[in-house]
Every structure is written in structure tokens, then in C-alpha cells.
C-alpha positions as CSV (number, residue, x, y, z in Angstrom):
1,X,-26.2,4.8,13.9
2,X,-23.8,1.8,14.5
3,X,-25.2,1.0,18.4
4,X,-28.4,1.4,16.7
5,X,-27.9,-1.0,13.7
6,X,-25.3,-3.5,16.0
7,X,-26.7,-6.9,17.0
8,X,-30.1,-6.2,14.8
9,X,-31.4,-8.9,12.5
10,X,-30.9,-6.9,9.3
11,X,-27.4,-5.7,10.1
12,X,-26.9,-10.1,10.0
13,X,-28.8,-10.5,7.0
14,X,-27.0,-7.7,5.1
15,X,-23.4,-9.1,6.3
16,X,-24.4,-12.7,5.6
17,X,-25.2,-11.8,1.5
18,X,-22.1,-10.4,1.4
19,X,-20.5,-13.5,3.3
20,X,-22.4,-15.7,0.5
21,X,-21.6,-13.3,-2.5
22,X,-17.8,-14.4,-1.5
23,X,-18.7,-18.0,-0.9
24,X,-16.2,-20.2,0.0
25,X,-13.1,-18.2,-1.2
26,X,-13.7,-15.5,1.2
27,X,-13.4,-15.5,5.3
28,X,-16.3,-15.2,7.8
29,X,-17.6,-11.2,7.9
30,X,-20.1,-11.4,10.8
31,X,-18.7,-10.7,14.2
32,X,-20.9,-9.2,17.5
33,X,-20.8,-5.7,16.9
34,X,-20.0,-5.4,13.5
35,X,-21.9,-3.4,11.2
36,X,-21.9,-3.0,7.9
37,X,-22.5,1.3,7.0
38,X,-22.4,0.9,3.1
39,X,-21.1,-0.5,-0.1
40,X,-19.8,0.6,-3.3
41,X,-17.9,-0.3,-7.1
42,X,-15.0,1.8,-7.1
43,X,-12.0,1.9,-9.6
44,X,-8.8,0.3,-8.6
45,X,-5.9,1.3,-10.4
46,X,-4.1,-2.0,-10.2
47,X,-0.5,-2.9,-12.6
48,X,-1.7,-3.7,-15.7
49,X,-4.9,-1.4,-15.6
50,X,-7.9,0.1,-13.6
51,X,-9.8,-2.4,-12.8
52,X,-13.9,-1.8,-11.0
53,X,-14.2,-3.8,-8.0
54,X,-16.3,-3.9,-4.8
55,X,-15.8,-2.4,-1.9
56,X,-17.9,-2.7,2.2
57,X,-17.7,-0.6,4.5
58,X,-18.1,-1.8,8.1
59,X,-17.3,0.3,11.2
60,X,-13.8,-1.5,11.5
61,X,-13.3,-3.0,8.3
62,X,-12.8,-2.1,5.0
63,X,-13.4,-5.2,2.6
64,X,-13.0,-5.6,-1.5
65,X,-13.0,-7.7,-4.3
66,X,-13.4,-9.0,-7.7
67,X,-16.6,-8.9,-9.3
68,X,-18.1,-11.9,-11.1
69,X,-21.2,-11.0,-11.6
70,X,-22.4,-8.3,-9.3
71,X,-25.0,-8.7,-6.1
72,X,-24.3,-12.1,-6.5
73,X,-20.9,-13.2,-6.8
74,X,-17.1,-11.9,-6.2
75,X,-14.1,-13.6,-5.3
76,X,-10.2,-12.4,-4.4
77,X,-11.3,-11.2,-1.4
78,X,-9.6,-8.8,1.0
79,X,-9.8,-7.4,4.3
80,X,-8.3,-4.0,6.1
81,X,-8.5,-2.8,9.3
82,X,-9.7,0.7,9.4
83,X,-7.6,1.2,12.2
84,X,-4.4,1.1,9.9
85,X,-5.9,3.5,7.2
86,X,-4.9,6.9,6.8
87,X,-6.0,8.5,3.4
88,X,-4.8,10.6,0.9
89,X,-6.9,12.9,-1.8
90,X,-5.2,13.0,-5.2
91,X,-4.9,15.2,-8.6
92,X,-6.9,13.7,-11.5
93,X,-5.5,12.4,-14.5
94,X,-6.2,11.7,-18.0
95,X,-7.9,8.5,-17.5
96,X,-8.8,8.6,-13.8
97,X,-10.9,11.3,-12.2
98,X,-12.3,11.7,-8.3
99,X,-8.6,9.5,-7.1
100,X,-7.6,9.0,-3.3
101,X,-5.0,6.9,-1.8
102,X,-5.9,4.6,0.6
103,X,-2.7,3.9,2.6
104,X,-1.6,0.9,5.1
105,X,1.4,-0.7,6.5
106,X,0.8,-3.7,4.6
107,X,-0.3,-2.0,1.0
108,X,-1.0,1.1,-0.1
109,X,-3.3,1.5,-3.7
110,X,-5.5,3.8,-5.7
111,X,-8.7,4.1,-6.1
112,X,-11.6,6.8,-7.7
113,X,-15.1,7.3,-7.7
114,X,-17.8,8.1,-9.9
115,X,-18.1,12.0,-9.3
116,X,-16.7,14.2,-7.1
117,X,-19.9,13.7,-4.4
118,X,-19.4,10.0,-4.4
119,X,-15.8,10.5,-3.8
120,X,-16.2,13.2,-0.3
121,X,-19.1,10.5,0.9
122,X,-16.3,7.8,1.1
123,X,-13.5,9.9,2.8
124,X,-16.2,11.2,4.9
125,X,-17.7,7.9,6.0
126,X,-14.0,6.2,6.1
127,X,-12.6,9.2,7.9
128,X,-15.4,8.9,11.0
129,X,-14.9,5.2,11.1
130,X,-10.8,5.6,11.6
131,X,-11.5,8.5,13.7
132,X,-13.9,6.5,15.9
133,X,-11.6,3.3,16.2
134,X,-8.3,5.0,17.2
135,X,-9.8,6.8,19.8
136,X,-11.4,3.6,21.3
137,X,-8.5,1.6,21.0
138,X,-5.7,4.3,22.1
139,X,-3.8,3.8,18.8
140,X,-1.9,5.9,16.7
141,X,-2.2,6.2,12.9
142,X,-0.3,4.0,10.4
143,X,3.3,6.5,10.0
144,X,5.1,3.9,7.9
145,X,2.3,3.3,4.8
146,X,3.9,0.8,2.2
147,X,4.4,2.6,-0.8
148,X,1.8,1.7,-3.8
149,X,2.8,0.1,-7.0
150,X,3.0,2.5,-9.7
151,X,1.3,0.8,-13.0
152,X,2.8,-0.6,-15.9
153,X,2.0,1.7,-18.3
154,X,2.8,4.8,-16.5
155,X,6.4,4.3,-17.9
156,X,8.6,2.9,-20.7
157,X,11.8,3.1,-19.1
158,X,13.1,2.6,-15.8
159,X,12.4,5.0,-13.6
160,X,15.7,4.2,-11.9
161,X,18.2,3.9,-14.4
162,X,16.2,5.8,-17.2
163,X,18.0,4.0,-19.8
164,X,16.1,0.1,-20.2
165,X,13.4,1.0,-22.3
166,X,10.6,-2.1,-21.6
167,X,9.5,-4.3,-24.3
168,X,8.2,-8.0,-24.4
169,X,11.9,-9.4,-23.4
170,X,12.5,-6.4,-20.9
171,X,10.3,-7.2,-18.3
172,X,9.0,-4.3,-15.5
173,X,9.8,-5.0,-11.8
174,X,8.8,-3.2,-8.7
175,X,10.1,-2.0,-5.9
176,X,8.5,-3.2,-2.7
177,X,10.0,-0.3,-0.8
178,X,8.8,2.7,-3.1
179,X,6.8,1.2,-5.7
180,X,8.7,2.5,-8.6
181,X,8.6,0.1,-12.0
182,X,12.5,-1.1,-12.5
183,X,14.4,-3.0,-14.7
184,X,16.1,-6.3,-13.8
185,X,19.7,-4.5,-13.6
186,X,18.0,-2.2,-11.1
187,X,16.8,-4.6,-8.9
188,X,18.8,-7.8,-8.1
189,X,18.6,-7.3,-4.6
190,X,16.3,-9.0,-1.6
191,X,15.9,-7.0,1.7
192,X,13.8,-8.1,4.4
193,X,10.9,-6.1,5.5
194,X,8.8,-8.1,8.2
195,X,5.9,-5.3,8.5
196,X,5.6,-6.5,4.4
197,X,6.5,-10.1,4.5
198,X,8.4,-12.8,6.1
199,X,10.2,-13.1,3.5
200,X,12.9,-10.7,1.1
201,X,11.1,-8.5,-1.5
202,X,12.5,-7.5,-4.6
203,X,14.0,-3.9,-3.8
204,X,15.6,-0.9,-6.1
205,X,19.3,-0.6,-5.7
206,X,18.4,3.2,-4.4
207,X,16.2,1.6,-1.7
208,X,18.4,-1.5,-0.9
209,X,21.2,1.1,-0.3
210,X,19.4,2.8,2.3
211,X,17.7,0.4,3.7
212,X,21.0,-1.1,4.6
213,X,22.8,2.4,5.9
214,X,19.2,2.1,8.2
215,X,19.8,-1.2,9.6
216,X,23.6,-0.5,10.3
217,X,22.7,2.4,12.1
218,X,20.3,0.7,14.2
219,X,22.7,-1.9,15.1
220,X,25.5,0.9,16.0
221,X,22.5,2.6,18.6
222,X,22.2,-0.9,20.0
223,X,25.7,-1.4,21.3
224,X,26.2,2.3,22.0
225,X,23.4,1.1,24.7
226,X,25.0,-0.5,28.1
227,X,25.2,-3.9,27.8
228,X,22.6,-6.0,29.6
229,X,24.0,-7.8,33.2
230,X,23.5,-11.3,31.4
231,X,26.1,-10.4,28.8
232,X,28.9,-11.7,31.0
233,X,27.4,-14.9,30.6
234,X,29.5,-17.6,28.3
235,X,28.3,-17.7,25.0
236,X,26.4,-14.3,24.6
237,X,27.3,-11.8,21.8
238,X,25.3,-8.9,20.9
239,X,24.2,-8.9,17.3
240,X,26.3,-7.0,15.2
241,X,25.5,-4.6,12.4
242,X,25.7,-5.3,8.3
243,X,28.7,-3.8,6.5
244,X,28.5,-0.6,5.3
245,X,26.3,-0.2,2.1
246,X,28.3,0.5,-1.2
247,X,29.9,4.0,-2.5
248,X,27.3,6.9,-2.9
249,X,29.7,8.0,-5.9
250,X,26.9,6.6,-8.3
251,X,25.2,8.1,-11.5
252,X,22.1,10.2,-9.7
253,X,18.9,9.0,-10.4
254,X,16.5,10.7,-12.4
255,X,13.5,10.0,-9.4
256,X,15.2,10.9,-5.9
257,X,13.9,8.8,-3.4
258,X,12.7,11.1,-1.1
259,X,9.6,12.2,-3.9
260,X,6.9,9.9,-3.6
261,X,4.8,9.6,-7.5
262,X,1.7,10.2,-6.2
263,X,2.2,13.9,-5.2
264,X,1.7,17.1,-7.1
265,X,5.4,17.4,-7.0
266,X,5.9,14.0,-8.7
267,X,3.8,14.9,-11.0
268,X,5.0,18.3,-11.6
269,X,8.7,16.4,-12.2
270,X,7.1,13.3,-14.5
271,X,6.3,16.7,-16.8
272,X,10.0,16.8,-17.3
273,X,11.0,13.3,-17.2
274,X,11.1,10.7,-20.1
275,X,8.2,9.0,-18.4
276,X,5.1,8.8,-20.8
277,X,2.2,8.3,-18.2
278,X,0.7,11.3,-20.9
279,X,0.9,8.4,-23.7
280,X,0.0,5.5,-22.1
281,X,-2.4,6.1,-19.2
């Protein structure tokens, strides 16, 4: 279907109303090759609420947005290689039925269909498309997704701490490394992630502890390695490792970080915890 629909002049006429839906705001879509399979509104589940917005599907792309006013306008566009998607079918809730996780290095979110049909179509369609794409370009599948946010109102309290309850002076934070909503107190610290951003994100004090036992025991493996024959030369150190991260004699947290939230086990655990995603979602 995709040789067959590449290069024709209705493939190019289909791309280009989505390029002028975007206008100005979005990037060019139309490349030699491309084809676009399908389109579709789908709910995001975004930080303050579930939002609808519009998703394409091309054979190695996945692009979405904000609807203005729909078949005619959207804006906030986005673009994902297919190539760094892997997927993940979730549990329903309450509010939000027919959910699957659409995971990437870069950011991870949440999104549901109408019905259950509309829902296996997607996967389906998404699932060739990746499947097609790694094998042509030799790739592996993303290992490291980013972890998505978890909303606002799934929680009142830290999910860290478990003791700041948040009001209109408490603000929420989250973690760029798990996703969990924080407190200030549970939070002060920057770590750089580059696969993320170029510059430090706002990390958990759980996260920022670990991430720094990781990067000190990358840098002991590096000078456990021979040293290179231009070491000798005047002026050259190696690079040396952080100091070690602070005391693991801390208060345990209610949310280890080894569970991820959007699991049945999380949400088995969020049964027992003082989270109210029941109450608020």
C-alpha cells in the first residue's frame, strides 16, 4: 500500500492540507516517499487534563496537535519518528478508557481511543510502520523511553515525601527522570540528561541520587580502562568521576523507584497509597 500510494498526486494533496491546516506554525510534512496511511482525534492525557487532539500517521512519522477548529486549522505541532516508538497497552480507568502509552527517548505520554476497535487499529497500523522502519534501517528499538508525566490531579501529596499536601501556594513539580508529581523540598536538584535536553531538568531527590551513583560508576569503568598512548602527553588528564552521592540512610519512600505508575503493579500499590487518582481523575 505505501509503494503504491508514494510519489502519487493524491498522497501530495492529502499531505499538503495537512501542511496548510498547520500553516505557518508547523514544519514542512511532504518529503519523496512519504506517505501519509491515516488520521485520527485521540485523547491525550496531558498535566492539567485530557485534552482531544489530532494525530497523522505517515509510514515514518507520527505527527499531532492542537485543534482549532478541526479539518481546517491546528497549531502546537509535533513530530516523532516511528523509528523511536515502542508502545505500551494500558488498564482503563475511571475517566479514560481504550489507553496505550506511546513511548520515546525524548517523551513518553498517554493517549486513548474511542472504542476498543479504534484503539487495536492504531497499535496495529503503528506497530507495521515501526516494524517496517527498523528492519530497513538496522536499528534497534528505543530501550531508554523517557518516563511520562503523571497528571496533576492524580495526587494531592507528594508522591515522594508523602507528607506536602498541594494547594494554591504548594505548587506540583515533576520529575524529568520518572515523571512523578513532587514538591519543591523534593526537588531542588538539576541533573543533566542530554538524550532530554541540553540543559539540567528538575529531578526528584530519589532520581538525582541515582543518577549520580550512575555517573560515578561510569567514570570509575573509564579509568579502570588502559589509558590511551596520548596520555603521556603534557597537559592531559582523564576526566574524573563526581563524589559519591549522599547517605542511603534516608526515610524510604512511599513510591520505590524501580515501579513505574503506569503498570498494573503501580496501580495495584496507588490502591494502598494516600494518592487519590480515585477522587480526582
Amino acid at each position: 500500500m505505501v509503494d503504491h500510494l508514494a510519489n502519487t498526486e493524491i498522497n501530495s494533496q492529502r499531505i499538503a492540507a495537512v501542511e496548510n491546516c498547520f500553516g505557518a506554525s508547523g514544519q514542512p510534512l511532504a518529503l519523496p516517499g512519504r506517505v501519509l496511511l491515516g488520521e485520527g482525534i485521540l485523547t491525550k492525557e496531558c498535566r492539567k487534563k485530557p485534552k482531544p487532539r489530532i494525530f497523522f500517521l505517515f509510514n515514518d512519522i507520527l505527527v499531532y496537535g492542537s485543534i482549532i477548529i478541526n479539518k481546517r486549522k491546528y497549531n502546537s505541532q509535533h513530530i516523532i519518528p516511528l523509528e523511536d516508538v515502542t508502545l505500551e497497552t494500558l488498564p482503563d480507568t475511571l475517566q479514560m478508557k481504550n489507553r496505550w502509552l506511546i513511548k520515546t527517548s525524548k517523551k513518553s505520554f498517554v493517549v486513548s481511543a474511542a472504542s476498543l476497535t479504534e484503539r487495536k487499529e492504531w497499535i496495529s497500523h503503528l506497530e507495521e510502520c515501526i516494524k517496517h522502519l527498523l528492519t530497513k534501517t538496522g536499528r534497534q528499538p528505543c530501550r531508554e523511553p523517557a518516563a511520562p508525566w503523571i497528571p496533576d490531579k492524580a495526587t494531592d501529596i507528594c508522591m515522594r515525601c508523602t507528607q506536602t499536601k498541594f494547594s494554591t501556594l504548594t505548587r506540583r513539580h515533576h520529575c524529568r527522570k520518572c515523571g512523578f508529581v513532587v514538591c519543591a523540598d523534593c526537588s531542588r536538584q538539576r541533573f543533566l540528561m542530554p538524550r532530554l535536553s541540553p540543559k539540567p531538568l528538575r529531578v526528584c531527590n530519589l532520581c538525582y541520587r541515582q543518577l549520580l551513583a550512575e555517573k560515578k560508576k561510569e567514570a570509575e569503568a573509564d579509568r579502570r580502562q588502559p589509558e590511551p598512548i596520548h596520555s603521556a602527553i603534557h597537559g592531559y588528564e582523564p576526566s574524573s568521576g563526581d563524589d559519591s552521592d549522599k547517605s542511603d540512610d534516608e526515610k524510604a519512600e512511599q513510591w520505590p523507584a524501580d515501579t513505574e505508575f503506569y503498570t498494573s503493579q503501580a496501580l495495584g500499590m496507588s490502591h494502598c497509597s494516600q494518592l487519590s487518582a480515585r477522587k480526582h481523575l
